[in-house]
C-alpha positions as CSV (number, residue, x, y, z in Angstrom):
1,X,159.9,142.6,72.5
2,X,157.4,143.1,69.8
3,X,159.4,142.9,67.0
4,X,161.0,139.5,68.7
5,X,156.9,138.3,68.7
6,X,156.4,138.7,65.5
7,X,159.8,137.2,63.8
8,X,159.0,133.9,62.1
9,X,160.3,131.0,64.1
10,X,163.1,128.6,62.8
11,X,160.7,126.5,62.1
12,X,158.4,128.1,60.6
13,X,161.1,129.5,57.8
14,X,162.2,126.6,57.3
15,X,158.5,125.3,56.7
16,X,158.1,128.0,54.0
17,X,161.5,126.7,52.7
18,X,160.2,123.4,52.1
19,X,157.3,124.3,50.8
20,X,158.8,126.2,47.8
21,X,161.1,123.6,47.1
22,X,162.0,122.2,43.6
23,X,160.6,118.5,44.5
24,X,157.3,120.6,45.8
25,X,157.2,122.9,42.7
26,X,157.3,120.2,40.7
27,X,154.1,118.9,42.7
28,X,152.6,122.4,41.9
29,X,153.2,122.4,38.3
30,X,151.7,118.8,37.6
31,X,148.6,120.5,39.4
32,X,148.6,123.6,37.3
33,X,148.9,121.3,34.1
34,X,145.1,119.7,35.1
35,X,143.2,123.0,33.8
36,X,145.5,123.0,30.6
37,X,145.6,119.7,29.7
38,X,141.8,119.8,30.1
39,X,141.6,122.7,28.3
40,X,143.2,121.7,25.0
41,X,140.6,118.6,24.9
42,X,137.9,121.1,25.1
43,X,139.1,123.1,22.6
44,X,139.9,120.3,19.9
45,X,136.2,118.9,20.1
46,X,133.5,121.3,21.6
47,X,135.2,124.8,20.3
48,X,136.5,122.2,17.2
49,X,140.4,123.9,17.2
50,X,142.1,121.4,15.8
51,X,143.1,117.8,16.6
52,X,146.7,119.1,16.7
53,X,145.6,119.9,20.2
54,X,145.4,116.4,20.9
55,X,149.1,116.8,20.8
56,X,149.8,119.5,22.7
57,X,147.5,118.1,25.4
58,X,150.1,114.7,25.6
59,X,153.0,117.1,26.0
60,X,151.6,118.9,28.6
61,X,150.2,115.0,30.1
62,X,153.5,113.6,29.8
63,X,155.6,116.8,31.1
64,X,153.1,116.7,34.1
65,X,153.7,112.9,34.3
66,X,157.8,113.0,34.6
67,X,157.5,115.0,37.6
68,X,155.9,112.2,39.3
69,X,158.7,110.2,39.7
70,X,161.4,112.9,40.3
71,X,159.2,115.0,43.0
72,X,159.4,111.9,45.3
73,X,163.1,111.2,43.8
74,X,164.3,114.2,44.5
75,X,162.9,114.8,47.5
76,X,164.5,111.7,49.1
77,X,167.6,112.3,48.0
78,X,167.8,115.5,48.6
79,X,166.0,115.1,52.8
80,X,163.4,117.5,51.7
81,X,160.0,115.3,52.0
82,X,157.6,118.1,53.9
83,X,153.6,117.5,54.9
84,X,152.1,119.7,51.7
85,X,154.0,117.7,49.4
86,X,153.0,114.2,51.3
87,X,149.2,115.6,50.6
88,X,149.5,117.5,47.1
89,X,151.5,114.5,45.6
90,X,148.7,111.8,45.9
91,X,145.7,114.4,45.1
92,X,147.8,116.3,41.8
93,X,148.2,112.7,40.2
94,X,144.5,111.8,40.9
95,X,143.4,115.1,39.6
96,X,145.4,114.7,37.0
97,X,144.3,110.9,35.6
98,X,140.3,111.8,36.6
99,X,140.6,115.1,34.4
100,X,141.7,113.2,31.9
101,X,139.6,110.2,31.7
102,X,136.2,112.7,32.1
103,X,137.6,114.6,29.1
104,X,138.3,111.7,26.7
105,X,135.0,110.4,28.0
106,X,133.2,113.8,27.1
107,X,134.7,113.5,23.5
108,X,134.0,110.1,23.2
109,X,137.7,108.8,22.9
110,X,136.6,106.5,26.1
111,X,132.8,104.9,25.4
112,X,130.9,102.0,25.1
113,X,131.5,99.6,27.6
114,X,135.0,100.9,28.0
115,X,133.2,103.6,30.3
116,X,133.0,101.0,32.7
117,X,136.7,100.8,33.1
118,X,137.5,104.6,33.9
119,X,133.7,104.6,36.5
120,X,136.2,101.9,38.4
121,X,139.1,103.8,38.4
122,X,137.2,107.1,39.6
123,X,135.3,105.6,42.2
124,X,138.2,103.4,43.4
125,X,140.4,106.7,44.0
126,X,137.0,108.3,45.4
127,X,136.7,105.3,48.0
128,X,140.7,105.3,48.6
129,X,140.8,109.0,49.3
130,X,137.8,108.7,52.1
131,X,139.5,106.0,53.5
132,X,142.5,107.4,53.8
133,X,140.8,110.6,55.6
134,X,139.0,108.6,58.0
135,X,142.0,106.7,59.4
136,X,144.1,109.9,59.3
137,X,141.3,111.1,62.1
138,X,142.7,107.9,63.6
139,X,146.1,108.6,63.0
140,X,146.2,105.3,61.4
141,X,148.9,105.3,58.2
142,X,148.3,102.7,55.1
143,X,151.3,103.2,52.6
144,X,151.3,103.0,49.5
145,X,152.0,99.8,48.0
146,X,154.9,98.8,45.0
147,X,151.1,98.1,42.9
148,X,149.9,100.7,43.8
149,X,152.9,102.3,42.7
150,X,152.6,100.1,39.4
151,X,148.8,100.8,38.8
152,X,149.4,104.4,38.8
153,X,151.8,104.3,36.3
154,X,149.6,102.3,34.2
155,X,146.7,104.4,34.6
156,X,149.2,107.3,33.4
157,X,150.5,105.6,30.6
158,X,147.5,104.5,29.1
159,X,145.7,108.0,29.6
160,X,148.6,109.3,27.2
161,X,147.9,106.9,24.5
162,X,143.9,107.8,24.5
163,X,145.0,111.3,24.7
164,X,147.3,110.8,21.2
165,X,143.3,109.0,20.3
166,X,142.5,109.9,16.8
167,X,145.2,112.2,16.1
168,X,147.8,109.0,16.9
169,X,145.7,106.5,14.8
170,X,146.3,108.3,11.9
171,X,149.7,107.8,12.3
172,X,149.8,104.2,13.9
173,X,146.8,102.5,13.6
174,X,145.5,101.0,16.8
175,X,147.0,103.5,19.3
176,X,143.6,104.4,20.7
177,X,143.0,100.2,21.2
178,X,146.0,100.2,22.9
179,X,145.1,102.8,25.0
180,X,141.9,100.9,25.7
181,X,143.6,97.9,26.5
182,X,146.0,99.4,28.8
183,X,142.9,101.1,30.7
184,X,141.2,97.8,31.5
185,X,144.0,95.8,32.7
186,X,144.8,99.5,35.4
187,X,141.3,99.1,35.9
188,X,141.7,95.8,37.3
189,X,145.0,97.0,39.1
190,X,142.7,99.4,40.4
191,X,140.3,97.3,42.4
192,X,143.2,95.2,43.6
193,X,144.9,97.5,45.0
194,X,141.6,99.2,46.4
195,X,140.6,95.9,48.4
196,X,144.2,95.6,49.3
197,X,143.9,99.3,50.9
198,X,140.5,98.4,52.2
199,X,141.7,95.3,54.2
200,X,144.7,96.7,55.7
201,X,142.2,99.5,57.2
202,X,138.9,97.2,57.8
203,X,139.9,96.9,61.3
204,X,140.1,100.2,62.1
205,X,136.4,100.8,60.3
206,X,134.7,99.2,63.1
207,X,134.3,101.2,66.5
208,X,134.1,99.8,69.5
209,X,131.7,99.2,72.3
C-alpha cells in the first residue's frame, strides 16, 4: 500500500514528460544562451578578447533566436504545449533581448540618445510582465497579439545587427546604423503594443466597492 502511495501518478509522469520535451528544451537552451551571449560582450570590451567575440556572441544570439519560432511550432503541432513552457517562453526571450541591450549599452554600441530607445523597451516588458502577474491573480488571460508577435521579432532582429556593431561595420558599413534604426522603430512597436496590453486589462485594474 506504501509502495502504491508513493508511485508517481499518470499525471504527474506525464507532467515530467512534457517538461523535458524538445519544444521545452529548446525554451531551456535560449535561457542558458543569456549568460553566454552576455559573456562574450564582456569579454570583447572590459577583459578586451577580441572583437571576434562580437561574432561568436551573434551565433550564439541568432541560435537562441531560431528556437523561438520552432518551440511554439513544434509544440503545436506536435500537442505538447505544457504550463512551464507557457511561462519560460515569454520570460527566456525577454531575458534574452534585455541582456542584450544592457550589454551593448555597457560597451557603448547603444548610446546617446539611442539609450532612450532600449529604457522604453525595458521598462515596457517591465510594465507588461507586472501586468500580466496581477491579472493572472485574477485569472484574467491577455494574449499575445500578431504585433506583439511582430515587435518581438523586430526587437530580436535588430539586437543581432548591434551585436555584429563594430566588428560588422568593418565589413559593411552602416550595419550598426541599421541596427539603430531597427531599435527605434521596435521601440515604438513597443509602446503600442504596451498601451494595447494595458487597455485590454485597464478594466480589471480597478477594484470595486
Amino acid at each position: 500500500m506504501a509502495e502504491a502511495a508513493t508511485r508517481p501518478s499518470p499525471s504527474t509522469r506525464a507532467g515530467r514528460g512534457r517538461a523535458l520535451s524538445l519544444p521545452n528544451i529548446l525554451t531551456y537552451s535560449r535561457c542558458a544562451a543569456v549568460p553566454l551571449v552576455a559573456g562574450c560582450l564582456f569579454w570583447a570590451d572590459i577583459l578586451q578578447g577580441g572583437i571576434w567575440l562580437r561574432w561568436v556572441a551573434l551565433g550564439l544570439f541568432i541560435a537562441a533566436a531560431v528556437t523561438d519560432f520552432f518551440d511554439g511550432y513544434l509544440a503545436r503541432a506536435w500537442s505538447q504545449q505544457s504550463a512551464i513552457g507557457r511561462m519560460l517562453d515569454p520570460i527566456a526571450d525577454k531575458l534574452l533581448v534585455s541582456t542584450s541591450l544592457l550589454m551593448l549599452a555597457s560597451d557603448s554600441t547603444i548610446r546617446g540618445w539611442s539609450l532612450w530607445a532600449a529604457i522604453v523597451i525595458l521598462c515596457r516588458e517591465i510594465l507588461v510582465s507586472g501586468l500580466r502577474e496581477f491579472l493572472a491573480e485574477l485569472r484574467v488571460s491577455v494574449p499575445v497579439s500578431r504585433l506583439a508577435k511582430w515587435k518581438t521579432t523586430l526587437q530580436l532582429v535588430s539586437v543581432g545587427f548591434l551585436l555584429a556593431g563594430p566588428a560588422g561595420d568593418r565589413i559593411i558599413p552602416g550595419i550598426t546604423l541599421v541596427g539603430i534604426t531597427l531599435l527605434w522603430i521596435s521601440a515604438v512597436l513597443t509602446l503600442y503594443t504596451g498601451y494595447d496590453y494595458f487597455r485590454a486589462g485597464a478594466r480589471h485594474l480597478v477594484e470595486e466597492p
